[in-house]
C-alpha positions as CSV (number, residue, x, y, z in Angstrom):
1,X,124.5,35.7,114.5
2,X,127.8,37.3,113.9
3,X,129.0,39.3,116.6
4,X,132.0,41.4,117.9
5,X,133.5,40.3,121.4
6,X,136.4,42.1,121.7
7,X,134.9,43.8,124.4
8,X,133.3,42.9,127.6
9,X,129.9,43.9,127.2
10,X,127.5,42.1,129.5
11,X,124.4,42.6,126.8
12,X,125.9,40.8,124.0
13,X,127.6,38.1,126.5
14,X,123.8,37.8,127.5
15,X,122.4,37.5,123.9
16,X,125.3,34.7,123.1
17,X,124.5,33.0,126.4
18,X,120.4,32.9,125.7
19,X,121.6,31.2,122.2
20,X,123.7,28.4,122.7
21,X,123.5,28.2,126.3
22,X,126.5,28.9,129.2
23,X,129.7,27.7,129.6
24,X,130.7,24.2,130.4
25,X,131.3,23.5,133.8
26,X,134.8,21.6,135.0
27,X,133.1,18.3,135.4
28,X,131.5,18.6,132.1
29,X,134.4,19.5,130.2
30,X,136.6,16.9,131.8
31,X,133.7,14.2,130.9
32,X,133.7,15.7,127.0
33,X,137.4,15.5,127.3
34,X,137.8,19.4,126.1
35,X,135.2,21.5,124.5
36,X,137.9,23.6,122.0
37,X,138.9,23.0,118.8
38,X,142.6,22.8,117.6
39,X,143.6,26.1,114.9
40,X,141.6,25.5,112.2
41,X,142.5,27.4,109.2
42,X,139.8,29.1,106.9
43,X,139.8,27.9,103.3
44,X,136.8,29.9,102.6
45,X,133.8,31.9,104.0
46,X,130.8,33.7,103.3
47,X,131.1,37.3,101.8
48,X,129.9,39.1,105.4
49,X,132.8,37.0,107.1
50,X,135.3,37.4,103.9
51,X,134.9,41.0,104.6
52,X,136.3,41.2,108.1
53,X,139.1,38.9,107.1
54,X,140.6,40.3,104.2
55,X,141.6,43.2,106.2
56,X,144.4,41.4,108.0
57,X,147.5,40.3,106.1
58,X,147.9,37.6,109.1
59,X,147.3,33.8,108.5
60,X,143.3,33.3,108.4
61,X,142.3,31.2,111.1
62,X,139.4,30.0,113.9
63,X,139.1,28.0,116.7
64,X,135.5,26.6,117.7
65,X,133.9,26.6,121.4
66,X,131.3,24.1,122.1
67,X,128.1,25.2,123.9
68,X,125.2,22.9,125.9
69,X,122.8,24.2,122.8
70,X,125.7,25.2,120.0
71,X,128.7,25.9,118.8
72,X,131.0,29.3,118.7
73,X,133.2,29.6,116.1
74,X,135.7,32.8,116.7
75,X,138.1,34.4,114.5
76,X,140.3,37.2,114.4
77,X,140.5,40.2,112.4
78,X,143.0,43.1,112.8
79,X,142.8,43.6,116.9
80,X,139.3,42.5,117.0
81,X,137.7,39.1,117.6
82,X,134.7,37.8,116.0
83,X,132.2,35.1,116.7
84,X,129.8,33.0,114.9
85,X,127.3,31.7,117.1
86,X,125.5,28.5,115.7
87,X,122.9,26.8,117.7
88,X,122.5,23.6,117.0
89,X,119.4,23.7,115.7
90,X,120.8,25.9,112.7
91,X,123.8,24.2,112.4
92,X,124.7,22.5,109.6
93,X,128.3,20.7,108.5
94,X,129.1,19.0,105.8
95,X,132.6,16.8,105.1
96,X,132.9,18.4,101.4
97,X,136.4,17.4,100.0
98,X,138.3,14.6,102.3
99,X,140.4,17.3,104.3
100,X,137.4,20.0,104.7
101,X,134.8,20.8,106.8
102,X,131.9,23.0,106.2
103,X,129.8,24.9,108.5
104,X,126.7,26.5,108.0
105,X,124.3,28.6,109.9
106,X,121.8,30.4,107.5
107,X,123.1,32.6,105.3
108,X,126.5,32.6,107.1
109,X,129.1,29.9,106.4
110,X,133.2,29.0,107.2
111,X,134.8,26.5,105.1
112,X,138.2,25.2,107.5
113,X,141.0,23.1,106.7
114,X,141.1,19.6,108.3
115,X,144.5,17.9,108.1
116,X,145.5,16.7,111.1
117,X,143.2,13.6,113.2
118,X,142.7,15.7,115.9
119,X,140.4,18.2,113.8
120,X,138.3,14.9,112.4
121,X,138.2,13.8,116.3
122,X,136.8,17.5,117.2
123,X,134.1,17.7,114.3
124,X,133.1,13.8,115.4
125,X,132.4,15.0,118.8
126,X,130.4,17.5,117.8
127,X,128.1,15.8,115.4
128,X,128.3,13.1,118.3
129,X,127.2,15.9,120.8
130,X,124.0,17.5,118.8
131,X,122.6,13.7,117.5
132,X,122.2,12.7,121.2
133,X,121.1,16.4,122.9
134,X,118.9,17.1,119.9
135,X,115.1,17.1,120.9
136,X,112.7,14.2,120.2
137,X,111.1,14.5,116.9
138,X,107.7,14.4,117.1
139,X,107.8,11.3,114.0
140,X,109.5,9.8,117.0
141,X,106.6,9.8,119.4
């Protein structure tokens, strides 16, 4: 789900909050070591998402929030912000070419840049995070 958060409207906050769960608190972010991503610069994107950013001349870029049940990945375009919400049920990333990550939800997807060990570190602990808080499958039972 694509949505606009440039403003602080507690109906959407409510709908993002529902999806991928609240916040993290303190404890659990200092136990995760961080839940942010470092700027992550967008190589490519899906034509709903192209759309927003072609209409800034400024550098294209994302950062991604982690969530108990997904990820957030928000973006800037002109003097609005907009986020991807992904739960992690629908989410999907693949390690395409060595220095690039891609991130799938649906129809939706963000292709980003990844350079620098940090970024590999981030994208680890989130593939980390959603193998072992993913439901048991019922094969499993």
């Amino acid at each position: 789900m694509l949505q606009n958060i440039s403003y602080n409207r507690p109906a959407i906050k409510a709908k993002i909050d529902a999806e991928v769960g609240k916040t993290f608190t303190l404890l659990e972010r200092m136990r995760l070591n961080g839940i942010g991503s470092p700027k992550l610069h967008i190589t490519a994107s899906s034509i709903e998402i192209q759309n927003l950013l072609i209409l800034d001349n400024n550098a294209k870029t994302c950062n991604i929030e982690m969530r108990p049940n997904g990820i957030i990945v928000m973006f800037r375009s002109i003097l609005e912000t907009y986020a991807l919400i992904i739960p992690y049920y629908k989410l999907t990333l693949y390690k395409g070419k060595a220095e690039e990550y891609s991130i799938y939800r649906d129809h939706y997807y963000i292709k980003v840049k990844a350079n620098s060990p940090a970024i590999h570190k981030f994208f680890r602990k989130v593939i980390d995070y959603k193998a072992d808080n993913a439901p048991s499958q019922i094969d499993d039972l």
